[in-house]
NUDOZA-150451 format. One line per 5 residues: their letters; for each residue x, y, z of N, C-alpha, C. Coordinates in steps of 0.02 Angstrom, whole numbers, m for minus. Example, Ala and Ser with C-alpha at 12.3 -4.5 7.8 and 13.67 -1.06 7.14 Angstrom:
<recs>
as) 660 m284 390 615 m225 390 660 m165 390  642 m112 354 684 m53 357 645 2 394
</recs>
This chain:
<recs>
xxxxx) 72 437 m889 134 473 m876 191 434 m909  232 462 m955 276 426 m985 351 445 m925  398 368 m962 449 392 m938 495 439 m939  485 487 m978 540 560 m995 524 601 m939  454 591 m901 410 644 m855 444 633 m795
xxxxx) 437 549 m787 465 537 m739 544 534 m714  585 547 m760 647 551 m755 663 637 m754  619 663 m757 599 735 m779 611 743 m664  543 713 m647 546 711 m583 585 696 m526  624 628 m570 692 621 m531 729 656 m527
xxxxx) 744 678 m590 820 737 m578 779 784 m537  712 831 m519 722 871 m489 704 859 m433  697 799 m403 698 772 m323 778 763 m293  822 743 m367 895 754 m333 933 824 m315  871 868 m358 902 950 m350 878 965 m265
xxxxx) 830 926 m258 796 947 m186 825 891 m136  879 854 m165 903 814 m101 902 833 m27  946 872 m36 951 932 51 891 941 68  856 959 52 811 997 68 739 923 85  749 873 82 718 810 79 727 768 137
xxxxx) 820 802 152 869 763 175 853 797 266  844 856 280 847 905 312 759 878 346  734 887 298 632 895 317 635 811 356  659 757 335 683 685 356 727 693 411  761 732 449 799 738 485 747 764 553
xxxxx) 724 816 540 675 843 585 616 796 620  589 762 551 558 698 577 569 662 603  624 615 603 657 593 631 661 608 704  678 661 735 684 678 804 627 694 803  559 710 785 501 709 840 468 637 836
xxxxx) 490 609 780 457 539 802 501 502 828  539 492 845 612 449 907 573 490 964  543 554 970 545 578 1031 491 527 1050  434 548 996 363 517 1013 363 452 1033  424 418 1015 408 322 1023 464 331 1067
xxxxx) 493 377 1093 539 381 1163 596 316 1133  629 345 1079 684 313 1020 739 362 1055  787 327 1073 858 358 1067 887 392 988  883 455 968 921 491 927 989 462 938  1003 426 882 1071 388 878 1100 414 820
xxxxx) 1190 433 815 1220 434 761 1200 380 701  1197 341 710 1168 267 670 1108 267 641  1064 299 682 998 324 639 1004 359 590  1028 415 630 1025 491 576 1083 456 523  1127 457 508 1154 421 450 1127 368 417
xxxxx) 1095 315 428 1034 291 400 1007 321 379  946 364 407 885 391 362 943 436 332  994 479 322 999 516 293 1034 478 217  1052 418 227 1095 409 168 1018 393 141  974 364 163 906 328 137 873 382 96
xxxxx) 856 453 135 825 502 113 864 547 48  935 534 36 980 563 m25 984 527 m57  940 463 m77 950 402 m124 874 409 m156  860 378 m219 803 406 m243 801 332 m278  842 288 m294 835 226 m306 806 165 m282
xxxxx) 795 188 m224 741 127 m167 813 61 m159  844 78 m111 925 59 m116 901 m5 m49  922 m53 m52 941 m124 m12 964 m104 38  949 m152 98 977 m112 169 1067 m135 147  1090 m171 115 1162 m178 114 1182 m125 74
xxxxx) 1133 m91 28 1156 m25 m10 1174 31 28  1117 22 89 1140 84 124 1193 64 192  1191 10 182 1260 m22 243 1308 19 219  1305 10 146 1367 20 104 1401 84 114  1332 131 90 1335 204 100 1385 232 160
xxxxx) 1355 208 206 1374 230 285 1433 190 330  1438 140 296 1522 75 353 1558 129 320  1582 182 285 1657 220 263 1652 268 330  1598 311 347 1585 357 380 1559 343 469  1560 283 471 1519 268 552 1562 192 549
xxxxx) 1644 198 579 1668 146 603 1626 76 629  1650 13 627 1614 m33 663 1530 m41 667  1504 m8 620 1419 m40 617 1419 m92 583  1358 m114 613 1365 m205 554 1298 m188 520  1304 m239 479 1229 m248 418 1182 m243 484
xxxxx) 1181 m301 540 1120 m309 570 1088 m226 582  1126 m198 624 1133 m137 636 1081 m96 609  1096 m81 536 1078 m41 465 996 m88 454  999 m162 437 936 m194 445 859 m187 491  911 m197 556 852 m150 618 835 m89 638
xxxxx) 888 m52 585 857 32 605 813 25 551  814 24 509 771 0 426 705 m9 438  716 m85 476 636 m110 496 589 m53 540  639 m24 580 614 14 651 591 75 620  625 115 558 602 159 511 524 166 494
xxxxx) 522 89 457 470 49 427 378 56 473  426 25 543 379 43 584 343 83 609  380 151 608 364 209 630 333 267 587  350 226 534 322 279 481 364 328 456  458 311 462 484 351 433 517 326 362
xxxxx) 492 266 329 502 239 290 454 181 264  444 164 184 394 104 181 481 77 144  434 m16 152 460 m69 110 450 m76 60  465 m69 3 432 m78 m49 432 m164 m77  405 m182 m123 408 m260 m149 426 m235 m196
xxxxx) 478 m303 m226 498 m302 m292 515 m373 m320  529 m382 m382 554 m443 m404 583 m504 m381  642 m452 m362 691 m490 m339 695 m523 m297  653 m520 m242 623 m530 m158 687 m478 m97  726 m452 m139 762 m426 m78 716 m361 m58
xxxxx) 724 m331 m14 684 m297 15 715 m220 0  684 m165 m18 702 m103 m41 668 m64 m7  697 12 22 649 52 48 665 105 17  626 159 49 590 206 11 582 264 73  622 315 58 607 372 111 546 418 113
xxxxx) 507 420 52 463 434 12 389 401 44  362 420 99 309 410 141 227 415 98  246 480 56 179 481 37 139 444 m20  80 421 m38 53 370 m81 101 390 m163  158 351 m187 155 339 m246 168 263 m285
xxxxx) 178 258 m332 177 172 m357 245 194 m373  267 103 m426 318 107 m437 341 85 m502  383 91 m535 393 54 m602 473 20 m584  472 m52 m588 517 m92 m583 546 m136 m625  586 m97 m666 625 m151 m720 656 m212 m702
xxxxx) 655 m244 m752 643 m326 m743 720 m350 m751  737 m321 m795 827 m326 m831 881 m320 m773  876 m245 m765 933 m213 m715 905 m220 m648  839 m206 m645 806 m196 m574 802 m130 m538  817 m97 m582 787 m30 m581 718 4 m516
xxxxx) 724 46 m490 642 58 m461 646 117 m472  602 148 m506 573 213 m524 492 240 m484  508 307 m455 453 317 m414 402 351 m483  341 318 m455 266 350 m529 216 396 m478  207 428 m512 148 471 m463 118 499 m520
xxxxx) 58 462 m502 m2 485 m553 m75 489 m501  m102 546 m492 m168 530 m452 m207 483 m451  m218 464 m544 m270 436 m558 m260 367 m530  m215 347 m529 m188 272 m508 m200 290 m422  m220 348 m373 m221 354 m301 m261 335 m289
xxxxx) m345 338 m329 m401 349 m335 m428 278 m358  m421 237 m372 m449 166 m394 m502 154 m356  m565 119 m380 m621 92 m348 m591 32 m338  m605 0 m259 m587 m51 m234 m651 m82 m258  m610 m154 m264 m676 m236 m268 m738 m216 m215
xxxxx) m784 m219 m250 m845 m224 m185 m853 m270 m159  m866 m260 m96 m850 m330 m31 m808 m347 m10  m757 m302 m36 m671 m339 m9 m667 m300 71  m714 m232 79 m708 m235 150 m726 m266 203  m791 m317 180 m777 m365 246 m728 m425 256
xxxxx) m692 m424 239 m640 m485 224 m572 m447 227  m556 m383 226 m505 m349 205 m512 m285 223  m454 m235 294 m443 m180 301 m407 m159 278  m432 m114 224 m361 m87 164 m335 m16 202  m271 m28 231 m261 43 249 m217 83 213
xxxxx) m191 57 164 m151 96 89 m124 43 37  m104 66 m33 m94 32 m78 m47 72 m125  m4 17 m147 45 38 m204 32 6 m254  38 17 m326 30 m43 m380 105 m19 m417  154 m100 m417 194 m93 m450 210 m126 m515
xxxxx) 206 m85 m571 223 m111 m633 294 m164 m663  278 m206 m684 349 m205 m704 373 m228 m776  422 m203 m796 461 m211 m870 507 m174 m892  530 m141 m931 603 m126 m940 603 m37 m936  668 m35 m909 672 43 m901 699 81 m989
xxxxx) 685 146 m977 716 163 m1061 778 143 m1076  843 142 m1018 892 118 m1034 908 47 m1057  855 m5 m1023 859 m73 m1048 832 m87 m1131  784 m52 m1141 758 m44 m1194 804 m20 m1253  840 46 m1223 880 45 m1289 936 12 m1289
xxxxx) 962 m38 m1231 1028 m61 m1262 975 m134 m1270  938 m149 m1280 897 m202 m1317 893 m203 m1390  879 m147 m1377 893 m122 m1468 928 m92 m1513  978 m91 m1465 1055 m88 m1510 1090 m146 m1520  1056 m191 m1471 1073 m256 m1463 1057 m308 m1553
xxxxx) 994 m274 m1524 963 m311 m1604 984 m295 m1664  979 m206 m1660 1025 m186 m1739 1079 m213 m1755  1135 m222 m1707 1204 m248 m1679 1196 m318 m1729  1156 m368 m1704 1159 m424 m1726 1102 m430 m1797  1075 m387 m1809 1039 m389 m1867 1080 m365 m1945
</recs>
């Protein structure tokens, strides 16, 4: 899957924001019900700035989002609804480079492509990459209960100002 496909996919996951934003909202209240979670203004603005972001945004990204609109919340705040997300299954963590921690409203199995330059995270969804034969024997030593594989190296935009870079100085 090249990157034109996948930027192909982004723009039309931002056409389906609402509609992402809304299906994440609903969830939200039956699983707060199920783990007997207080439905908090603080939540739902959380997952919702989380679920209209397609960048896999830093919990201070989405601090960011939401301190204009929800007086007096602090980072911790935004951090422990995050984790508590995490927990419940209304959000994964993703890993990346950098070691700061990124999430992802995006529950179901896809990988990731993570530029190295800007730091970029681009969501990949390719089956074939769902489907991998695991190491034989790694299940007695190892309960695999899901997997992401994240790539990493430069996004198209790093690439071409790399190489305007070079013409530039060539």
């Amino acid at each position: 899957m090249t990157i034109c496909i996948i930027h192909h996919i982004f723009k039309s996951m931002k056409r389906d924001g609402k509609i992402i934003c809304e299906k994440k909202s609903r969830e939200l209240e039956e699983v707060c019900r199920r783990n007997g979670l207080a439905l908090t203004i603080q939540r739902r603005a959380i997952l919702e700035s989380l679920a209209s972001r397609f960048d896999h945004p830093t919990a201070d990204q989405v601090y960011e989002d939401i301190s204009c609109r929800i007086k007096g919340i602090s980072r911790t705040t935004v951090y422990r609804v995050l984790e508590i997300f995490v927990e419940i299954g209304l959000a994964k963590k993703i890993s990346n480079p950098e070691s700061k921690a990124r999430f992802d409203a995006d529950t179901a199995r896809h990988h990731h492509l993570t530029c190295t330059n800007c730091g970029a995270v681009l969501d990949l969804f390719d089956d074939s990459l769902n489907n991998l034969p695991l190491p034989t024997g790694i299940e007695k030593d190892f309960d695999i209960r899901d997997y992401s594989i994240t790539f990493t190296g430069l996004c198209s935009a790093c690439v071409a100002e790399r190489e305007k870079m070079s013409i530039d100085e060539g």
